[in-house]
C-alpha positions as semicolon CSV with decimal commas, in nm:
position;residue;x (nm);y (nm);z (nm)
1;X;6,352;-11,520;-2,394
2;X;6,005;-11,636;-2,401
3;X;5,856;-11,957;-2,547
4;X;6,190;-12,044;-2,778
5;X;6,247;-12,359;-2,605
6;X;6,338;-12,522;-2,965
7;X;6,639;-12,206;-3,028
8;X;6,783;-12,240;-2,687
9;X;6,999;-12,538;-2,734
10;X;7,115;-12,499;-3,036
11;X;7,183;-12,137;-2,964
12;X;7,403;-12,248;-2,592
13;X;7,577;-12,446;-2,851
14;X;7,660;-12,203;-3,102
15;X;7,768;-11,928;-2,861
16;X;7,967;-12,179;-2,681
17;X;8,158;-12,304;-2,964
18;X;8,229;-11,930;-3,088
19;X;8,374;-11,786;-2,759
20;X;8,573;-12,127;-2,737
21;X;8,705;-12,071;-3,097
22;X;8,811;-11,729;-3,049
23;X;8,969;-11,827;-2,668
24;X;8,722;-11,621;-2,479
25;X;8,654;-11,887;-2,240
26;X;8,775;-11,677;-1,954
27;X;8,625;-11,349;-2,045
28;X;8,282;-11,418;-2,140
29;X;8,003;-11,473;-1,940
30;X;7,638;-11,558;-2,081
31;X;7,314;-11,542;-1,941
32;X;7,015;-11,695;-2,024
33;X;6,684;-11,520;-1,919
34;X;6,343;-11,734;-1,880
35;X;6,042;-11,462;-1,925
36;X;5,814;-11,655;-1,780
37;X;5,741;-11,888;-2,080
38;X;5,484;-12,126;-2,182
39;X;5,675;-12,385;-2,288
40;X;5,971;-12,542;-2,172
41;X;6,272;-12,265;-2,283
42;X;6,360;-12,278;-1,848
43;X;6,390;-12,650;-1,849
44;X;6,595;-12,677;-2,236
45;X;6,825;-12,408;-2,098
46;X;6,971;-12,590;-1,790
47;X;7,111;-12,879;-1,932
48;X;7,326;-12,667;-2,135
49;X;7,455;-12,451;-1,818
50;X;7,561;-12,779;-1,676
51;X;7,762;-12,863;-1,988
52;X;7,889;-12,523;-2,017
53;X;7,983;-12,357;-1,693
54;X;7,997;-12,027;-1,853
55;X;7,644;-12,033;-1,944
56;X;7,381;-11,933;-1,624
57;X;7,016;-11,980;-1,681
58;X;6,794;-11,697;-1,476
59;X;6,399;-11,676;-1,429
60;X;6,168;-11,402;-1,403
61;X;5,978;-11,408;-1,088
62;X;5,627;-11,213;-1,129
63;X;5,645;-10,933;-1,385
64;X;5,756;-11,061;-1,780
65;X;5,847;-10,926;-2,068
66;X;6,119;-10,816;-2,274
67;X;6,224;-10,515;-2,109
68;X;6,170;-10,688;-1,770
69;X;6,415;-10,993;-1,912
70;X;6,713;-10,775;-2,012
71;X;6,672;-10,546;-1,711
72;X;6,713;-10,934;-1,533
73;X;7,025;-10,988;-1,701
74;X;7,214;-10,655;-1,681
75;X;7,144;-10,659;-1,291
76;X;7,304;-11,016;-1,326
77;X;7,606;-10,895;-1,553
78;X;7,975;-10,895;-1,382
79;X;8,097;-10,749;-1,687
80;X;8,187;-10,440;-1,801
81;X;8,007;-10,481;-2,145
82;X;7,682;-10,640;-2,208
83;X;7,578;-10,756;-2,552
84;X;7,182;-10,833;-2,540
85;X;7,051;-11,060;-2,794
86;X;6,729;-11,280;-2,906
87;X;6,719;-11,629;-2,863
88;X;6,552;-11,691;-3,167
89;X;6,860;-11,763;-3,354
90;X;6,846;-11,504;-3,612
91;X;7,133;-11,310;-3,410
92;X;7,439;-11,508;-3,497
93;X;7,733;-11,493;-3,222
94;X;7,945;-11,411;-3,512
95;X;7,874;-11,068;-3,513
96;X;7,934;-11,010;-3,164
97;X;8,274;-10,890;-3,196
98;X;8,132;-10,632;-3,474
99;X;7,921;-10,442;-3,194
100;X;8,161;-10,438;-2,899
101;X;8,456;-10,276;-3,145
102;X;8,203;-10,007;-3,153
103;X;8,271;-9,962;-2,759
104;X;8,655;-10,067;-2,703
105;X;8,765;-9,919;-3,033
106;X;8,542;-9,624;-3,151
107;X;8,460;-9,487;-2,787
108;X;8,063;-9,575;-2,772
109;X;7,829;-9,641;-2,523
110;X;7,582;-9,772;-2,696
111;X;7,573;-9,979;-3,015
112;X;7,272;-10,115;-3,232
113;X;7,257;-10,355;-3,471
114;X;7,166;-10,224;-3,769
115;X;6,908;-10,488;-3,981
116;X;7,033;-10,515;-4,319
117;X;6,869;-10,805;-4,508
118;X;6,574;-10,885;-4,247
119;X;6,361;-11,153;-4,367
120;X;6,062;-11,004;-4,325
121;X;5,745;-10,914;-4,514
122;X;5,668;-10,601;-4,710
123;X;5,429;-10,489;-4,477
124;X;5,674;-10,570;-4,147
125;X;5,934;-10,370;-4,367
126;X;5,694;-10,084;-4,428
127;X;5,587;-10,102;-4,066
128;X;5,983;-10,114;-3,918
129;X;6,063;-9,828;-4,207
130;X;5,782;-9,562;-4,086
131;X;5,838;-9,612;-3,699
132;X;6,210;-9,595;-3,748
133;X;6,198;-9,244;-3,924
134;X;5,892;-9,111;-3,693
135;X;6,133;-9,223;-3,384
136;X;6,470;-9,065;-3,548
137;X;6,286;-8,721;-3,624
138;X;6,135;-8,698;-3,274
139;X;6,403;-8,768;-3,058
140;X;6,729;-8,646;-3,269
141;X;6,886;-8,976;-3,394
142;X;6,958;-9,166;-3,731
143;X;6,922;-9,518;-3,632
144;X;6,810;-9,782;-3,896
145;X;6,657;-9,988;-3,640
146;X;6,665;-9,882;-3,342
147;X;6,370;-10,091;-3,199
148;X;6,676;-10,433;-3,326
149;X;6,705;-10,675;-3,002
150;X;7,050;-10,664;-3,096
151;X;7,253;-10,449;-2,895
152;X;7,591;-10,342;-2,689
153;X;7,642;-10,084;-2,408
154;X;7,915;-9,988;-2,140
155;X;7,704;-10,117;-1,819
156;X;7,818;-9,862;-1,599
157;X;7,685;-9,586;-1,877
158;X;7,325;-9,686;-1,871
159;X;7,327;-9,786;-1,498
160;X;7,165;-9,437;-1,425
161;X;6,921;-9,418;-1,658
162;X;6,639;-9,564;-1,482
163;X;6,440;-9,731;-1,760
164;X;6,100;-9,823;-1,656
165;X;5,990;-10,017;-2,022
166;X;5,929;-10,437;-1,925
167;X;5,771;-10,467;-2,243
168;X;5,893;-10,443;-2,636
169;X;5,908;-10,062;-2,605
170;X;6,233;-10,109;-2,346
171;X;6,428;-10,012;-2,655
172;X;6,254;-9,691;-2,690
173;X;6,315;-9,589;-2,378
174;X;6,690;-9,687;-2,360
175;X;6,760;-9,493;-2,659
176;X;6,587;-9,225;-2,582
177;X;6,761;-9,180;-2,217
178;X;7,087;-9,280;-2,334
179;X;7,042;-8,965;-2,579
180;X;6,963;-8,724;-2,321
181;X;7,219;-8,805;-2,123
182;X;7,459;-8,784;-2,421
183;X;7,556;-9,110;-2,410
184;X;7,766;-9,187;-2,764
185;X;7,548;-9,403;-2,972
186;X;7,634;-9,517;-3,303
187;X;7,550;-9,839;-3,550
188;X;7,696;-10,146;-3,648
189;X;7,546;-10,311;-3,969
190;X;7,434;-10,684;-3,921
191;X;7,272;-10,946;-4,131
192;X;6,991;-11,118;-3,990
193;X;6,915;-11,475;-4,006
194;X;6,582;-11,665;-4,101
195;X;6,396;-11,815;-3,802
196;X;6,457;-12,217;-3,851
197;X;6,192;-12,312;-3,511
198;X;5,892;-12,100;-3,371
199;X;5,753;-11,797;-3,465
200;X;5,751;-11,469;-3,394
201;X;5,693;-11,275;-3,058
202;X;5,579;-10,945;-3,182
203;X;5,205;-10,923;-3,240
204;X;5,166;-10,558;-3,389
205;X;4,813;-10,460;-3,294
206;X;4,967;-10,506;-2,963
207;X;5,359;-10,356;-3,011
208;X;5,237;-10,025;-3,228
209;X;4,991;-9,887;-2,979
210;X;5,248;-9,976;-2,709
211;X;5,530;-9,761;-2,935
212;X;5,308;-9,503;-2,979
213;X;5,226;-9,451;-2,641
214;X;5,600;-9,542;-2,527
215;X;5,699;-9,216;-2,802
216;X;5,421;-9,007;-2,677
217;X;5,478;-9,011;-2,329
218;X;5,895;-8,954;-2,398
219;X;5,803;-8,709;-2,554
220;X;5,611;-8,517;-2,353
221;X;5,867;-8,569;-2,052
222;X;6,126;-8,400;-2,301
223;X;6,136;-8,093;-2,041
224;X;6,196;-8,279;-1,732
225;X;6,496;-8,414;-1,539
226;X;6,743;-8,612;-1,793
227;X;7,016;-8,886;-1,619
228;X;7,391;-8,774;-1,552
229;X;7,657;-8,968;-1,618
């Protein structure tokens, strides 16, 4: 997470209080990942894996961004499932247990979050709409959203699929590998929430060029070596 240092708190909090509700204190883990913000998310994080021992705070060291964050906290993960998830609070822990069923009970790998009632503009609606359909006819799948930070996945299923993404097109890439490897991905619809603190982290003269070129170049390595399971 990068520059949320007014959603990390309150988000330790919440996710703390829902495993403890549902007595998952001894089979949860969560990790907090610092991308090298500008603020003080690092600093607001720490306090709360004090209070909570099941809580660990990580930094990046050197290179940032998203992809580079969740990459961070997969390589950290004991578990055998990992749930990845802003810290913005508009992913409510609540809807955790929604996206793992898709793994222990319908036989997934992979699971996205599928953005129901975003509260977003028009124009980031039209934007997420077009991508999503260019992406789905390109690389074979019917995803909603597949570029949602909301996601589950059987560790040891993606372990081999060597994705290079550090930025917002990590997504891309994941989905894209996990499909030619025939990895089972499927969809779990999920309400998002409106963003109380902050703003923002995707600046889209920045992300679409980055998509496009993310799309173009998995596309053109269609012909070349895919990852085994």
């Amino acid at each position: 997470m990068r520059n949320e240092g007014e959603n990390v708190r309150p988000l330790a909090d919440e996710i703390h209080e829902f495993i403890r509700s549902n007595y998952w204190m001894n089979l949860i883990e969560v990790i907090f990942v610092g991308d090298n913000s500008e603020d003080c998310t690092y600093e607001e994080i720490k306090p709360s894996s004090t209070k909570f021992p099941l809580i660990r705070a990580i930094r990046l060291n050197g290179e940032g961004g998203k992809g580079a964050a969740i990459k961070a906290g997969i390589r950290a993960a004991k578990g055998d499932i990992v749930v990845m998830m802003d810290g913005d609070l508009q992913h409510s822990p609540r809807w955790i247990p929604n996206i793992v069923r898709g793994i222990t009970d319908d036989g997934l790998d992979l699971v996205v979050a599928a953005r129901v009632d975003g509260n977003y503009s028009p124009y980031r609606r039209t934007l997420s709409r077009a991508f999503s359909g260019i992406f789905n006819a390109l690389f074979g799948l019917r995803l909603t959203t597949p570029n949602e930070g909301f996601k589950a996945f059987r560790k040891d299923a993606i372990s081999n699929l060597n994705v290079s993404a550090n930025d917002f097109d990590f997504d891309i890439e994941l989905l894209v590998k996990a499909k030619r490897a025939d990895l089972r991905i499927g969809e779990v619809p999920i309400p998002l929430r409106s963003r109380l603190h902050g703003s923002s982290k995707v600046r889209m003269l920045k992300v679409i060029p980055l998509f496009i070129y993310r799309m173009v170049r998995l596309w053109l390595d269609r012909g070349g070596c895919s990852a085994s399971r």
